[in-house]
N, C-alpha and C positions, 0 to 999 in steps of 0.2 A: 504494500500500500504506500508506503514510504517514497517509495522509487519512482513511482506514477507521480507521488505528488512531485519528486523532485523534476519529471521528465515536466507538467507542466509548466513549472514555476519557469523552466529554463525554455521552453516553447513561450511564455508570453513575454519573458525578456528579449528573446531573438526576434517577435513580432517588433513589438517596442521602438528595438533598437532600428529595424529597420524602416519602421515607418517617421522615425526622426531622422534618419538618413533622407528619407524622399523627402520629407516636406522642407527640410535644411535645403536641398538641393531644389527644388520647386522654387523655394523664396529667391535664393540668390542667383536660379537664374531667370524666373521667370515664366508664367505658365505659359503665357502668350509666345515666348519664343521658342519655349519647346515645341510647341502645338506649330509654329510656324517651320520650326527646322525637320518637323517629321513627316508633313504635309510636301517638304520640300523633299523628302529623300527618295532617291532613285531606289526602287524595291528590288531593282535585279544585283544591284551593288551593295546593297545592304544582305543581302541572302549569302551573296561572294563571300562578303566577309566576313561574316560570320560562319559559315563552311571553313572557311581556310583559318578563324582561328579556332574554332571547336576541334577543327585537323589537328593543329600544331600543338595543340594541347594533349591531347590525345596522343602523337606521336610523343613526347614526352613524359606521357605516364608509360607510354613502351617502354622507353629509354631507363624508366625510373624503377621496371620491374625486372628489368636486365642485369642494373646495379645490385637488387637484391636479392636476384638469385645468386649471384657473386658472391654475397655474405651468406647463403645458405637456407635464405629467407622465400620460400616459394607457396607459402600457406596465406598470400595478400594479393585477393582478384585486381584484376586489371581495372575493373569498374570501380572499385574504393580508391584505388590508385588517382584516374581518373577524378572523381570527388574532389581527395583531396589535393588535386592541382587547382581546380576551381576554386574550394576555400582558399587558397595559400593566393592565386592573382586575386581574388578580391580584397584577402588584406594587403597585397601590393599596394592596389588602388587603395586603401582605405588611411594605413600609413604611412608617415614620413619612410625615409629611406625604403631598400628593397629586401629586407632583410624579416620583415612581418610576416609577411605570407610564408618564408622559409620555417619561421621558430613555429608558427599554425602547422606546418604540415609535418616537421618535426614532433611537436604535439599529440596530434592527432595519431600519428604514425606509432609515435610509443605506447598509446595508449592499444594500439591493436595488435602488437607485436611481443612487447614487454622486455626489452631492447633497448636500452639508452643510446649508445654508441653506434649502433646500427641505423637507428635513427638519424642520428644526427649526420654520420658519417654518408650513407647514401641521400642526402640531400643535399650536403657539401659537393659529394660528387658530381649529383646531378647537374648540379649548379654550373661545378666547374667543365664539366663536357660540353653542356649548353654553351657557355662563354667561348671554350674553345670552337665549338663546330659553328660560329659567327666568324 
């Protein structure tokens, strides 16, 4: 019973937190200009691109279940994997420096592994093959 309550309490904080993310972002930039820049977007361009970053994303949770079969680690579906590259670029976007989203997927990582260093270290890695193969 405990657990549900705790699973709520942490569902209407993540509401919460996201609907003062939108309406933060509404104020300062404007309804009318969103409503105007979306009205203006090209839909076959907007489809592209998001194809090709949902790809890139995607090919990097590849890349990222590569690394941990390397450590031994092969019991972490490609679909969590996945997830947790999308939690880890939205706290990119959310905070300063690029280093957020890494310590989230870190995070999140240990928590399904139970692996500190394994963690940490296949994310560093990640990191650093990304930077390289630019």
């Amino acid at each position: 019973m405990e657990r549900k309550k705790n699973k709520l309490i942490l569902l209407i904080l993540k509401s919460i937190v996201s609907i003062s993310v939108l309406t933060l972002i509404v104020k300062k930039i404007g309804l009318d200009n969103i409503v105007n820049t979306l009205r203006n977007l090209n839909p076959f361009y907007f489809i592209m691109a998001s194809l090709l970053y949902i790809g890139s994303i995607y090919a990097s949770s590849i890349r990222w279940r590569v690394l941990l079969k390397v450590e031994g680690i092969d019991n972490i579906r490609i679909n969590r994997l996945f997830s947790l590259y999308l939690i880890g670029s939205f706290f990119n976007n959310l905070l300063p420096g690029i280093i957020g989203g890494d310590s989230v997927r870190v995070y999140y990582l240990y928590k399904d592994i139970h692996r500190g260093s394994s963690s940490l270290g296949s994310v560093l890695a990640d990191r650093y093959t990304g930077f390289v193969a630019l």
